[in-house]
N, C-alpha and C positions, 0 to 999 in steps of 0.2 A: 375714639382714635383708631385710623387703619395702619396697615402695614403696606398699603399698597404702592407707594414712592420706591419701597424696598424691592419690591417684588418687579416693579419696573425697571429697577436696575439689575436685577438679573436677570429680565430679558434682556434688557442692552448688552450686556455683558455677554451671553448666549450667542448673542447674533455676531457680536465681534469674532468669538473663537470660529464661527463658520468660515467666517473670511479664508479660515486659513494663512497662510505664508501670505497673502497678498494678490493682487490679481496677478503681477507679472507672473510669479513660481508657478500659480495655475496654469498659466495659458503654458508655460514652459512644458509641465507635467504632459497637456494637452498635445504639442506641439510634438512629444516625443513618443504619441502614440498609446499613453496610457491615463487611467481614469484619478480621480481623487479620491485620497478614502472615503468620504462620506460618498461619493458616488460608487464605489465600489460595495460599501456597506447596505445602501438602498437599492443595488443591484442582487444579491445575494440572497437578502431577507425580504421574506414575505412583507409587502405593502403596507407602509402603516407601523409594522410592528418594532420598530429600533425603539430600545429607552437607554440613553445614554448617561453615563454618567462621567463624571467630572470636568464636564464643561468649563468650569470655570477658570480652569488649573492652567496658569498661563505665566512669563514672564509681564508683568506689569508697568507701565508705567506714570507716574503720579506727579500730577501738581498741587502740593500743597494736601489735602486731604481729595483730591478730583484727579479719577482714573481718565488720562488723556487716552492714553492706548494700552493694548494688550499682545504678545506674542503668541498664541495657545501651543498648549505641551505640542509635542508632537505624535501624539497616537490618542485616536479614537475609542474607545470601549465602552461596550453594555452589551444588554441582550436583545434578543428578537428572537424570531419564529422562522423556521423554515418547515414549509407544509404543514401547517400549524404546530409545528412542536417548538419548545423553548429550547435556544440555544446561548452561550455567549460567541461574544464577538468583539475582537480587539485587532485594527490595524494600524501601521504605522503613515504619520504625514509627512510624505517627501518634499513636502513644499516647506516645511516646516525644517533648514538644516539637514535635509536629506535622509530625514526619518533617524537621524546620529543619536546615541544612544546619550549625549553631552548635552541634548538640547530635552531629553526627556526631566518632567517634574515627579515627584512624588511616587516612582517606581508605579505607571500605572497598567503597563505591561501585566505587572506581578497581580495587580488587581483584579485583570481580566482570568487569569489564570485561578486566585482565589476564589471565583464567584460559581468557578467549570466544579470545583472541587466540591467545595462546600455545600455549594448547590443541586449537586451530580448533575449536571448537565455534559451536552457537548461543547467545546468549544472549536469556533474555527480560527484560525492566524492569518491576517492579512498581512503580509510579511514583507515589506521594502524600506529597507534602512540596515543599518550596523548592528542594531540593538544590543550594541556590547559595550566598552568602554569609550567608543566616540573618538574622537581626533585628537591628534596631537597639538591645536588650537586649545583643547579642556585646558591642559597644564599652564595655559597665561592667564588663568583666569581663576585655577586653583592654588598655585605658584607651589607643586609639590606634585609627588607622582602617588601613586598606592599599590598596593599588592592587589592583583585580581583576586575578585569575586564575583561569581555567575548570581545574579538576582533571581530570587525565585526559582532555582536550579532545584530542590527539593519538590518544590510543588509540581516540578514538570515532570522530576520522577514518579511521583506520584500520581500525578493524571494519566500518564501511559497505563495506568493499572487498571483504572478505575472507568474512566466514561472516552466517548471516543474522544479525539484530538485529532484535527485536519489542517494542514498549513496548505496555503496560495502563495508559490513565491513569485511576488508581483513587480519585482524589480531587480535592481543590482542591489541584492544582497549577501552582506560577507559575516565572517564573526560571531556571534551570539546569533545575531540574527540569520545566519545560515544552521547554527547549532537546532536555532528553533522550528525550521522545517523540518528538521532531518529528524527529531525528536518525535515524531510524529505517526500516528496510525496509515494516513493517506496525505500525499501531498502531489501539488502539479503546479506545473510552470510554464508562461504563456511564452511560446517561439519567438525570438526576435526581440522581446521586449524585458523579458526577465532572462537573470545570470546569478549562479549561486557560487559562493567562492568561502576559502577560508580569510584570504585576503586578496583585496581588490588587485589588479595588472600596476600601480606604480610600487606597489611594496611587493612584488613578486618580481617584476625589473629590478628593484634595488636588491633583494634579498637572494635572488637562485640567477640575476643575469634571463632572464626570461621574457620576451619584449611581445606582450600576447595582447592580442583585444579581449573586450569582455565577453562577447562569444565564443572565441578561441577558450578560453581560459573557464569559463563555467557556463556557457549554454545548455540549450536544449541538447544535442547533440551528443555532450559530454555528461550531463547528468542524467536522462530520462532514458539514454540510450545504452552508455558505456559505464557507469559509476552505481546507478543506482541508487543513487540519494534520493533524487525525487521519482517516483514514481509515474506518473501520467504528464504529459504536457497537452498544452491544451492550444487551440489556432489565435484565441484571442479570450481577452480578459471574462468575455459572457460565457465563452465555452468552459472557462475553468470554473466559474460561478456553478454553471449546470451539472457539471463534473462532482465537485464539490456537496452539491444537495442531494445528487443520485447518489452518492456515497451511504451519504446519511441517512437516506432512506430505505435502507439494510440495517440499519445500528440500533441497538435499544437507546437511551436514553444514561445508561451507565451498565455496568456489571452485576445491579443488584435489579434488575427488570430483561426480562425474555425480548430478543428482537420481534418487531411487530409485524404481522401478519397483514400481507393487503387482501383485498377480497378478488377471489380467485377470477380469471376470466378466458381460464382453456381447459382446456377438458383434460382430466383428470386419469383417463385411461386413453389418449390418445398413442396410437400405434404406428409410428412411422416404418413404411415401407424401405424407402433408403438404408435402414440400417441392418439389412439383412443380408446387405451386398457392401456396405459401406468401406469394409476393414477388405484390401486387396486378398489374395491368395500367394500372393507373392511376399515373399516375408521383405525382401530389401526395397519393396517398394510403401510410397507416404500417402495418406488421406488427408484430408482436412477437419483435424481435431476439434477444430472450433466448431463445425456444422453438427459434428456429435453433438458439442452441449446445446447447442440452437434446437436439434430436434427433439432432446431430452426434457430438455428444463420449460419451467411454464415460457410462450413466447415472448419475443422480445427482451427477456427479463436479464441477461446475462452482462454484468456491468466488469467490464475488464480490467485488471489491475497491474501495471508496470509490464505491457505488451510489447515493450523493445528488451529490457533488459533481461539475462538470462532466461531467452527464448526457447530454451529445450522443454521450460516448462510453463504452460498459460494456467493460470491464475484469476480468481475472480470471484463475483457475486451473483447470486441468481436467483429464481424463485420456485418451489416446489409444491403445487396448489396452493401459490400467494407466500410460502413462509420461506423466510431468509435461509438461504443457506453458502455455504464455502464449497467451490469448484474447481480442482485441481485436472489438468489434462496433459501427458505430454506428447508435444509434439515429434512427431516422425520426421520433417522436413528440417529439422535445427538437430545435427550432429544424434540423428537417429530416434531422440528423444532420451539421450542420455544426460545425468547430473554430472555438471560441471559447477566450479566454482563457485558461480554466478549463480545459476542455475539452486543452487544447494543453498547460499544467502536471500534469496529469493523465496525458497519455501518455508524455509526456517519463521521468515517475519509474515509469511502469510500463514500458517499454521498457529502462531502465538496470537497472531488477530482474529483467526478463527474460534481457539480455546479460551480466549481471553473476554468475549463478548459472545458466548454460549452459541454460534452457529454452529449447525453440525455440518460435517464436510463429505462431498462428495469425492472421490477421487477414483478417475478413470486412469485406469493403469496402461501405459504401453513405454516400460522400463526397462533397456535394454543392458545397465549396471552403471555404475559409476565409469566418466570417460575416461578413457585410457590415451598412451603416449608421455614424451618427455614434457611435451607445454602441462597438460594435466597435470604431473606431478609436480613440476615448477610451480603452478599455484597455488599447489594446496590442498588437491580436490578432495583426497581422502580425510583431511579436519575437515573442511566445511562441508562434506558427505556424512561426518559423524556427527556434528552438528543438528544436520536435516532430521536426519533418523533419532536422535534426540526429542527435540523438538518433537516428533509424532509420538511417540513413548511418553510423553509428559500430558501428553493431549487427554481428556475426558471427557471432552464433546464429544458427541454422538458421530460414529465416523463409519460411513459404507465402501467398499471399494469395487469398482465393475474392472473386471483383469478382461481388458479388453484385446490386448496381445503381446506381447512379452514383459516377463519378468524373472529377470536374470542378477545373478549374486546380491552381493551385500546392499545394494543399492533397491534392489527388487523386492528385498523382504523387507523394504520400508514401506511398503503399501499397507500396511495399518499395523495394529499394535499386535502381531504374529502370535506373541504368548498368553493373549486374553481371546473373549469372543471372535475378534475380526472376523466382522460381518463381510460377506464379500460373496458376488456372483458374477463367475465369468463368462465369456462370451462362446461358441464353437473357434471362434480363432486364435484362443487362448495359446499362450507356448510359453514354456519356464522352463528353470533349472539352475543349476549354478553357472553354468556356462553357456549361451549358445552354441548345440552342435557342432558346427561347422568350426570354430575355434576351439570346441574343447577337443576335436579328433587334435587340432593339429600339438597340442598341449600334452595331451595320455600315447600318444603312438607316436610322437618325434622321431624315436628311433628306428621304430618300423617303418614309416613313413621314408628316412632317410637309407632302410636298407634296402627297400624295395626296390625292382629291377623296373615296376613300373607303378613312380610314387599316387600319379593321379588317377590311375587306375584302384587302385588300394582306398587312396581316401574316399573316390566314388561310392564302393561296395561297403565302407564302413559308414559312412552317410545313411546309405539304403538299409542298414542294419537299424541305426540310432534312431534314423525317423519311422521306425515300422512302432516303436514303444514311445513316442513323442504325441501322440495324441492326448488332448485332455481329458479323453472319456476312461485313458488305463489309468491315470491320477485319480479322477472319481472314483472307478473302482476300487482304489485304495484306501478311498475316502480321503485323500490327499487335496482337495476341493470339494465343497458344499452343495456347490449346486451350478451345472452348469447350462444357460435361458439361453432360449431366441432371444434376439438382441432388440426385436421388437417390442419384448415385453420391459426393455429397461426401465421407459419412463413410470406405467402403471405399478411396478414392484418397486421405485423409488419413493412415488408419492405416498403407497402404503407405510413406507420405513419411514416418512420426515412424519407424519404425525404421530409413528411410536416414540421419535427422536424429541419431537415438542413432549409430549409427554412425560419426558426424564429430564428435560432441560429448567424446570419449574426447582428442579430439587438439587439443581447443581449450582444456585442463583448467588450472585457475590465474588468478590477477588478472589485470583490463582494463589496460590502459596507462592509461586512466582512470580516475579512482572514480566511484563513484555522485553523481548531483548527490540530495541531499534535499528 
C-alpha cells in the first residue's frame, strides 16, 4: 500500500497556494509597479534555496469531503540562503486582502519570527500590508470587537537582541506592519512604490481633517529623509533586495558568533597621499568626509546607513583587511558637523547595532559640540545629546577614534569612553577644548569686550594670544593626547588595531545586558 494519492494532493494543493489572490490581484500588484512576494522572495535569496513552510494554510473551500478551492494565508515564510548563509524569510501577500492582518491564518507571521529566534538566525521582513488588526470588515464576520494585542510582540523584542532583523517596506504599509519595520536593525524603502504610516490618509482625513496622499503622508521623502523610521531607500524593489544582502554581509549570524571575515583584497598598508592635505587650514571651511572613509577603509567596502537623515553625522559599514567593522564620521558641510536631535537619534541606534553584534567602531572625529540656538533647544538636543553619549559609555566593543579636527564641549568628549582606555590618534589638524576660541573670547571677556574703546581690535589680539597654545603638540606635551600620526598612516595603524580588536571580540560573544533601543 502507498501513500502516494496523498502526497499528490499536496502538490495540488501547493500549486493552488502559488496562484496566489488570483490572476487579476497579480496583474493589479504588477500593474502598480511592484513584485509578488514569491517573486520578491526568489529575488532576494540565493537560487534554489527558499524552503517554505506552510503552504498549505489557507481559507478552503469543500464539496462534500473534495477541496474545490483554496484562498492562501496571506504571507509567505521559511528560510533560504543569502551568499550562502541561512536566513529566514517572511513576507506579506498583497494580493491576498492586501496583505490585512484579518486575512492572515495561524499567526504565521509569528512563525517566521520563531524560527529567527530559536534558530539564531537572521531574519528579513518583506513588509506590505497592515499586519495588525485588519479592517473594520473583520467585525462582520467576528460580530464582536477585542482588546489589542501585538502577535509575537515579545519575540520581536527579543530578536532585536539577539540575531540581526532587516525589514523591506515594500508597499503601503501601516499599523503593526509599520511597527514591524521600524522594530528593525536595517530597513528601506523603494521611492514611489512604498509608504509607511501609523495609519493609512482615509483614517487620518477622518481623524486629524488631514487630506494627504500616501506619499504626502509616509513616503520616501518623509521617512528615509525627515522621520527616520526607515533608514535607506532604495530606486526599486532589486535595489532594496541588494541593499538588504549587503547589509547582511557585515552581520554575524546572531550575537553568539563574531562577524565574518571576507578575504582581504587591498593592501593592507596602503598610504594615501590625499590625506595629508585633505582636512583644510581653514577651520570654517568643509572636506568631504566620505572620501576619508573611502581612502581609509579596505576599497569599495563602505555600506552607508540612513545617509539623508540626521546628516551632521555619516554612519555606516566597512571593511578593515576584510573584517566588519562600524564607521562613524561627521560631516563638516551639515550644520558644521554638529549633534543635533536627529543627528543624536541617529548615533544612538547605530552605536547599539555596532555593540549589540560585536563590530568594533571606527570613529572619525570632527565635533564641534552639541548644536546651539532656540530651534536646538526646542527639540531636545541636549536629551538626545545625552542619550548619544550614553549609548557610547554602555558600548564594549572595541572602539578607536581618529580626532581628525575639532572636538569641542560635552558633545566632544563623546568620542569614546574618555574615563577608560580610549584608544584614539589624532591628526596635526586636530583642535579642542571646551569651547571653540573664537566663541569662548566672546563668552570670558564680554565685559571687556564691551568696554573696549576698540572692541575688534581687543578680540583680534586675544585670538592671537589663544591660538599661540591651541596647537595640538602643547596637549601632547601634557600628555593630554596619545599620540599625534601623519594622517597617512591612518589606514596601516587601523588595520593593526581591528585584528587586536577580533582578538577580544571572541571573548565578548553573546547578548548585551541590554537590548537594542529601536
Amino acid at each position: 500500500m502507498s501513500w502516494e494519492k496523498e502526497v499528490e494532493e499536496i502538490r495540488r494543493r501547493e500549486q493552488l497556494a502559488r496562484k496566489m489572490g488570483g490572476a487579476e490581484t497579480i496583474k493589479r500588484q504588477h500593474d502598480g509597479g511592484k513584485l509578488t512576494v514569491r517573486e520578491r522572495i526568489e529575488r532576494l535569496l540565493d537560487p534554489g534555496s527558499f524552503h517554505e513552510y506552510g503552504a498549505l494554510a489557507g481559507a478552503p473551500k469543500y464539496e462534500g469531503p473534495t477541496l474545490e478551492s483554496i484562498m492562501p494565508a496571506n504571507f509567505v515564510g521559511g528560510t533560504g540562503r543569502i551568499n550562502g548563509r541561512r536566513v529566514a524569510v517572511g513576507g506579506d501577500d498583497f494580493t491576498v486582502r492586501g496583505g490585512a492582518a484579518d486575512a492572515s491564518i495561524g499567526n504565521k507571521q509569528g512563525y517566521a519570527e520563531l524560527i529567527a529566534h530559536e534558530l539564531r538566525m537572521p531574519i528579513v521582513r518583506l513588509v506590505d500590508g497592515t499586519g495588525g488588526g485588519g479592517s473594520v470588515r473583520s467585525l462582520d464576520t467576528m460580530k464582536r470587537t477585542y482588546v489589542p494585542a501585538n502577535p509575537a510582540f515579545d519575540i520581536l523584542v527579543k530578536l532585536i537582541a539577539e540575531v540581526p532583523v532587516v525589514a523591506g517596506c515594500m508597499g503601503s504599509v501601516a499599523g503593526l506592519g509599520a511597527a514591524r519595520v521600524a522594530a528593525s536593525h536595517f530597513s528601506v524603502m523603494v521611492r514611489g512604490s512604498s509608504q509607511l504610516f501609523v495609519a493609512g490618509p482615509p483614517v487620518v482625513k477622518w481623524g486629524v481633517g488631514e487630506d494627504l496622499t500616501k506619499e504626502e503622508l509616509g513616503g520616501v521623502d518623509i521617512h528615509a529623509h525627515e522621520s527616520g523610521a526607515v533608514d535607506n531607500e532604495a530606486e526599486s524593489e532589486d535595489d532594496a533586495f541588494a541593499q538588504i544582502r549587503r547589509f547582511l554581509s557585515y552581520m554575524p549570524q546572531s550575537v553568539w558568533q563574531a562577524p565574518p571575515r571576507s578575504t582581504p583584497d587591498d593592501d593592507p598598508n596602503r598610504r594615501e597621499e590625499e590625506l595629508i592635505s585633505i582636512v583644510p587650514r581653514d577651520r570654517r571651511q568643509g572636506y568631504d568626509a566620505r572620501h576619508i572613509v573611502e581612502l581609509v577603509m579596505d576599497r569599495d567596502s563602505f555600506f552607508e546607513i540612513a545617509p539623508f537623515f540626521g546628516p551632521s553625522l555619516i554612519t555606516g559599514l566597512a571593511r578593515l583587511d576584510g573584517y566588519p567593522v562600524g564607521v562613524m564620521i561627521n560631516d563638516p558641510y551639515f550644520i558644521a558637523g554638529s549633534l543635533d536631535a536627529s543627528a543624536s537619534d541617529k548615533m544612538v541606534k547605530f552605536v547599539d547595532l555596532c555593540d549589540t553584534f560585536h563590530l568594533p567602531v571606527v570613529n572619525f572625529v570632527d565635533q564641534p559640540g552639541f548644536l546651539i540656538g532656540r530651534e536646538a533647544e526646542r527639540q531636545g538636543t541636549i536629551r538626545h545629546g545625552v542619550r548619544a553619549l550614553y549609548a557610547v559609555f554602555q558600548t564594549i566593543t572595541p572602539w578607536v577614534a581618529i580626532m581628525v579636527r575639532k572636538a569641542f564641549g560635552v558633545a566632544g568628549a563623546g568620542h569614546g569612553i574618555t574615563t577608560g582606555l580610549n584608544l584614539r590618534y589624532a591628526w596635526p589638524s586636530a583642535d579642542w577644548g571646551s569651547l571653540p576660541i573664537e566663541g569662548g573670547i566672546e563668552a570670558a571677556y564680554k565685559r571687556d569686550l564691551a568696554a573696549s574703546s576698540d572692541p575688534e581690535k581687543l578680540r583680534r589680539e586675544l585670538e592671537e594670544k589663544f591660538n599661540a597654545v591651541r596647537s595640538p603638540l602643547r596637549t601632547a606635551e601634557a600628555f593630554g593626547i596619545e599620540e599625534i600620526i601623519d594622517p597617512r598612516d591612518t589606514r596601516p595603524l587601523l588595520v593593526d588595531w581591528v585584528h587586536q580588536a577580533y582578538e577580544i571580540v571572541p571573548t565578548q560573544l553573546g547578548p548585551r545586558l541590554r537590548t537594542m533601543r529601536p
